[in-house]
C-alpha positions as CSV (number, residue, x, y, z in Angstrom):
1,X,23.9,-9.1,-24.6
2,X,25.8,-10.7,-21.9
3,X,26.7,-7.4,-20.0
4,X,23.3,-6.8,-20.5
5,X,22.4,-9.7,-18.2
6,X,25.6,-9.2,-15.9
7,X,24.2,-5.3,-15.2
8,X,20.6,-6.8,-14.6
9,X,22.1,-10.1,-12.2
10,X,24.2,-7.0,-10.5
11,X,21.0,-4.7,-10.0
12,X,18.8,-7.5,-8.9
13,X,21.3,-8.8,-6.5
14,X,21.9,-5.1,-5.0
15,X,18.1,-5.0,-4.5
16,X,17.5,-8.0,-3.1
17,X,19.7,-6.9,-0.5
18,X,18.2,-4.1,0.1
19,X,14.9,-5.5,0.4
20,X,15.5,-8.2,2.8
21,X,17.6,-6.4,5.1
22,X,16.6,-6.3,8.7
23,X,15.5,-2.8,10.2
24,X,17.5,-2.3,13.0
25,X,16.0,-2.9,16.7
26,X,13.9,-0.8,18.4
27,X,15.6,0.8,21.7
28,X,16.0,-1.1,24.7
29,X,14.2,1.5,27.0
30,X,10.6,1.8,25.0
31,X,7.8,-0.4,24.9
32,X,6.4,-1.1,21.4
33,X,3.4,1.3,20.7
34,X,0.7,-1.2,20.5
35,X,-1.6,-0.1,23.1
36,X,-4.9,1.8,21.2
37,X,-4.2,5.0,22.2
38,X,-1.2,4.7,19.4
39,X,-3.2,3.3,16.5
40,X,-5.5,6.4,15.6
41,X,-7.5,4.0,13.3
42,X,-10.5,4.8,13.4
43,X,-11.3,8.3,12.1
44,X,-9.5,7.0,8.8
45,X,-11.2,3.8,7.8
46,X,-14.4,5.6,8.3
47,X,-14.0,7.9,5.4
48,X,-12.4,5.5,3.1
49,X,-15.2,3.1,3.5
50,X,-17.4,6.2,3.0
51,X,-15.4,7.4,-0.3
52,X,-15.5,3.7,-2.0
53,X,-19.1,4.0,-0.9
54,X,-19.5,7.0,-3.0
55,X,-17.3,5.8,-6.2
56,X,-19.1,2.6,-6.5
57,X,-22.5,4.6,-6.6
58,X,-21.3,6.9,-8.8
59,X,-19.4,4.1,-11.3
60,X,-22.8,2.2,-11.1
61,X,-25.1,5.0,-12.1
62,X,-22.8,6.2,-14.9
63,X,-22.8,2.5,-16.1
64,X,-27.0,2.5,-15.9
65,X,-26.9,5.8,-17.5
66,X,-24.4,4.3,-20.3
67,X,-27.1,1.4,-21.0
68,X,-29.7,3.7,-21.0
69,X,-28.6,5.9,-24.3
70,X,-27.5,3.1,-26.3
């Protein structure tokens, strides 16, 4: 039991690390990409709007149709 619970200390101090390490600077020459034309997001959130759209129709017309036979 207790290497066991030394193996899982070790693994969850390995990930830690790994989790909260820094990614390493951007270069000094470029300029962060946050002007629009580098975020393409609006094609995207269009359709997924339109796709929950969809599923929450079709999930609440197969729930009518559920109450409807029994």
């Amino acid at each position: 039991m207790k290497l066991l619970k030394n193996l899982f200390l070790l693994f969850f101090v390995l990930l830690t690390n790994v989790i909260l390490s820094a990614p390493p600077p951007p270069p000094a020459g470029s300029p962060g990409c946050w002007p629009p034309p580098c975020i393409p997001v609006d094609g995207g959130i269009g359709f997924l709007i339109a796709a929950g759209a969809a599923y929450g129709v079709k999930k609440l017309y197969n729930t009518r149709q559920k109450k409807q036979t029994i």
